[in-house]
N, C-alpha and C positions, 0 to 999 in steps of 0.2 A: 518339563518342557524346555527345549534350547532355548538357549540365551540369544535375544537379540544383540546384533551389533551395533552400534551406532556410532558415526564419525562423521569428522568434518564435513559441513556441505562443501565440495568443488565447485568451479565453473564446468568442469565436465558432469558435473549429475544435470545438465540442466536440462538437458534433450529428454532424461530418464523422470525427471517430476514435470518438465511441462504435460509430456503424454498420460501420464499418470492424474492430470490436474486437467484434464483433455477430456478426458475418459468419465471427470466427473466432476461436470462444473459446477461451482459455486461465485455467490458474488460477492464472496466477503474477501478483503485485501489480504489476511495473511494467506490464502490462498494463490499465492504466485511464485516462483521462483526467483525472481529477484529479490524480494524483500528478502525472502531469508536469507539469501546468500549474502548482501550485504551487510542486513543490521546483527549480522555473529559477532562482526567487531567490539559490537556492544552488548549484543545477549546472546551469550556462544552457544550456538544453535548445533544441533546432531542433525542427521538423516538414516534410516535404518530402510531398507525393503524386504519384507516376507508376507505371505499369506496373499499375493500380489498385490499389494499397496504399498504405499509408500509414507512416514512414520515422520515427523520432524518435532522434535523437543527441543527446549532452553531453559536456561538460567536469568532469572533475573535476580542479581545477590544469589544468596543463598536457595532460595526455593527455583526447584524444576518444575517447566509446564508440558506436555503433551498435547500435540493436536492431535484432532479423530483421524485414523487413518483415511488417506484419501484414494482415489484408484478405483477400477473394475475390479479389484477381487474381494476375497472376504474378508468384509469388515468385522463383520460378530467372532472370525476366530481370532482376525489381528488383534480384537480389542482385549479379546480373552489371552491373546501372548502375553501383551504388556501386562494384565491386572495380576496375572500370575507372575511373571519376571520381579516386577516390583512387589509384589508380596505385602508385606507388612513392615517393611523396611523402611520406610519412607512414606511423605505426604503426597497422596498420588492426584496429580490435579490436570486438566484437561480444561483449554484455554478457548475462547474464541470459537463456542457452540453455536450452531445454528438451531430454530427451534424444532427443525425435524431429528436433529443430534441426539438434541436431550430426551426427546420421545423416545431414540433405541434405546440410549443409556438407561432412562426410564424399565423400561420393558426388557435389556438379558439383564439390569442389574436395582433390581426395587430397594426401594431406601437403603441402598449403598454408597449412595452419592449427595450430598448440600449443593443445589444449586441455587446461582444466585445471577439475575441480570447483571453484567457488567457497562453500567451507560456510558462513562468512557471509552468504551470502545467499539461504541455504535458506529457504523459505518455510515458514510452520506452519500446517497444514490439518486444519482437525477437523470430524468432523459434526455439524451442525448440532442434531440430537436430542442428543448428549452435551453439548454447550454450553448446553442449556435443562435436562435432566435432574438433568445431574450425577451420574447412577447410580453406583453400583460404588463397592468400597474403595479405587482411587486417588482417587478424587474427593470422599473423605469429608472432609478438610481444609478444603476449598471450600465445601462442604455447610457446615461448622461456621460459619466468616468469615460465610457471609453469614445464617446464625442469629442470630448474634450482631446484625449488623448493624439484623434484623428486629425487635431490641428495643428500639430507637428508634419510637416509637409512634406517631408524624407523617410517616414515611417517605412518599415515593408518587415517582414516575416518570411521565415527559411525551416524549412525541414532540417531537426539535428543532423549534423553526416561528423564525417571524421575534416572535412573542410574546416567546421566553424565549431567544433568540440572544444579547443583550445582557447578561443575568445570565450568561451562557456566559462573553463577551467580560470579564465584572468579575472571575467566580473566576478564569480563565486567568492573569489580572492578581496577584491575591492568591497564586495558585502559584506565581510567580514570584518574590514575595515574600518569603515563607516560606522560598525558597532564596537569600537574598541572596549569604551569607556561602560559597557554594560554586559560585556563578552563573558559565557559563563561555561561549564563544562557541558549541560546539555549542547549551546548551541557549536560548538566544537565536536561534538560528537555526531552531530548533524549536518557539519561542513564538511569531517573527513568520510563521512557515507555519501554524499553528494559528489565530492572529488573521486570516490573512487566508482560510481556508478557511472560518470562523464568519461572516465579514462576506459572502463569496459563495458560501454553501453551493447556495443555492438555484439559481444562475445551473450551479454545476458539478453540480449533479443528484447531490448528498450526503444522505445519510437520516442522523440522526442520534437522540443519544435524553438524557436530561436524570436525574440524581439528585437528589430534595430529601432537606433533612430541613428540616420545618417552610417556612419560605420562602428558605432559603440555598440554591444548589448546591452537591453535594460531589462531583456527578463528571457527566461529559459523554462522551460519545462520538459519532462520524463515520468514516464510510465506504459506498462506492458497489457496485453490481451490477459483476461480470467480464466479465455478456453471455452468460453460460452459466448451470450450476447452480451458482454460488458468489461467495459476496460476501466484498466484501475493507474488512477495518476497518482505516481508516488512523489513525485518533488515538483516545488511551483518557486522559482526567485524570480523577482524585481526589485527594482530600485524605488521605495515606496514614495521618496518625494518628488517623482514624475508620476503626475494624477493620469490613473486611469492604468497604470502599467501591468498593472493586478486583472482586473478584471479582461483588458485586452488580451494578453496572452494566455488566458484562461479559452475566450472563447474563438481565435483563431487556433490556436492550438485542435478544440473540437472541431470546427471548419474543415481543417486543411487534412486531420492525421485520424479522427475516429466515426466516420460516418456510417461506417462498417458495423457498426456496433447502436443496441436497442438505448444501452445505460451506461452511464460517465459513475462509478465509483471513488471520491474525492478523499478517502479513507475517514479516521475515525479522528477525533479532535484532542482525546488523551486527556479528557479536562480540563485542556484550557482555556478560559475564560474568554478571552480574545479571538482564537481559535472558532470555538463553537458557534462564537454568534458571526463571527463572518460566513463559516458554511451554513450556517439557516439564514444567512441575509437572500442566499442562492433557492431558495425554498426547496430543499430534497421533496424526491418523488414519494422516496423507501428510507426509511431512516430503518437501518437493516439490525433490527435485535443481535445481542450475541453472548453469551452466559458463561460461566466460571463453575468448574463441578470439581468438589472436591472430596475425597472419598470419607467417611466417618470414621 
């Protein structure tokens, strides 16, 4: 069978996987184009198209992952390119299933594959109307935070543009700051994905949304459409000792930028302890399964 090719993601494939990711929605985060195109810096990611889909792999260390081909065409041959390319050569693994995934995997390939939930990287999925509302007495905390917030009397909020991108670019810098004394290589590697998705938000077709108080920013957010009914927020900063900074620019942000949209995708929490519980403090609607298949 010919060899697939695979190579760097561009900012020019992105026209060629949004329609491809268009054509077949999902509402799981690594399903977008941005992500992958940015985080290669840190998990150098491939892109391959045959069989009409479109094919994106990486490295994390040493071990390669595969997602399921995504795209209108055929899946069951694409999947059969890769299982033959890869052979026996290597540990062939397939990241970030959904559970009707594992069902094909299941069915063209029986006990070929160890699969395994991965809860780490469950995605948090809420509707879009509770993310703008806030109704109900789980969300009266929320409520409060951004009460409070409200009593800063110069507040206002801005759609990202290429105007106020750069005051984005100066507080990311100041957050950064502020953490000196605890500053680790994750979170460096998560400042220069942030700096560079601000610098090409535009190019990767990112909507974002802006917090003043008076002319400072105190918090910023970004993230792209799934391709379906649901959009996915990839980055959220504030300044966390201005109360209420968090939760406000969370839900102006849905207000003003994703009304269009059934479901808010807040991605997956990675196991972090801190992480996790502030997205269930937001009660997810769909806390979105996702599995890890690796061949025997």
């Amino acid at each position: 069978m010919e060899k697939i090719e695979y190579r760097t993601i561009q900012l020019s494939d992105r026209e060629l996987v949004t329609k491809a990711y268009a054509e077949d929605p999902r509402r799981t985060c690594e399903h977008s184009f941005a992500n992958n195109y940015l985080w290669q810096s840190v998990y150098p990611a491939e892109i391959a198209c045959f069989d009409g889909c479109v094919s994106v792999r990486f490295r994390d260390g040493q071990e390669l992952y595969y997602d399921f081909p995504a795209g209108a065409g055929d899946k069951k041959k694409a999947m059969e390119r890769i299982i033959s390319w890869t052979d026996r050569q290597e540990t062939l693994r397939f990241y970030g299933l959904l559970e009707d995934e594992v069902e094909l995997l299941n069915e063209w390939y029986p006990d070929q594959f160890t699969i395994t939930a991965d809860r780490d990287m469950y995605d948090y999925i809420y509707e879009t109307k509770k993310l703008t509302d806030l109704a109900g007495k789980k969300l009266h905390g929320k409520r409060n935070h951004i009460h409070r917030f409200m009593e800063n009397p110069d507040w206002h909020y801005e759609t990202l543009s290429e105007e106020n991108k750069a005051a984005c670019l100066q507080m990311n810098h100041l957050w950064k700051r502020k953490r000196a004394d605890k500053w680790d290589m994750d979170m460096e590697q998560e400042f220069q994905v942030v700096n560079r998705a601000l610098q090409n938000f535009e190019q990767l077709g990112l909507v974002g949304g802006v917090l003043y108080i008076g002319n400072e920013v105190v918090a910023f957010t970004m993230g792209e459409s799934l391709g379906g009914d649901t959009f996915v927020v990839h980055f959220e900063k504030a300044f966390p000792e201005i109360q209420g900074a968090y939760p406000m620019i969370n839900q102006q942000f849905v207000a003003h930028e994703c009304q269009e949209y059934r479901y808010i995708n807040r991605e997956d929490d990675a196991g972090e302890e801190g992480l996790r519980k502030a997205k269930l403090s937001y009660v997810p609607d769909i806390l979105l399964e996702k599995y890890l298949a690796v061949r025997k």
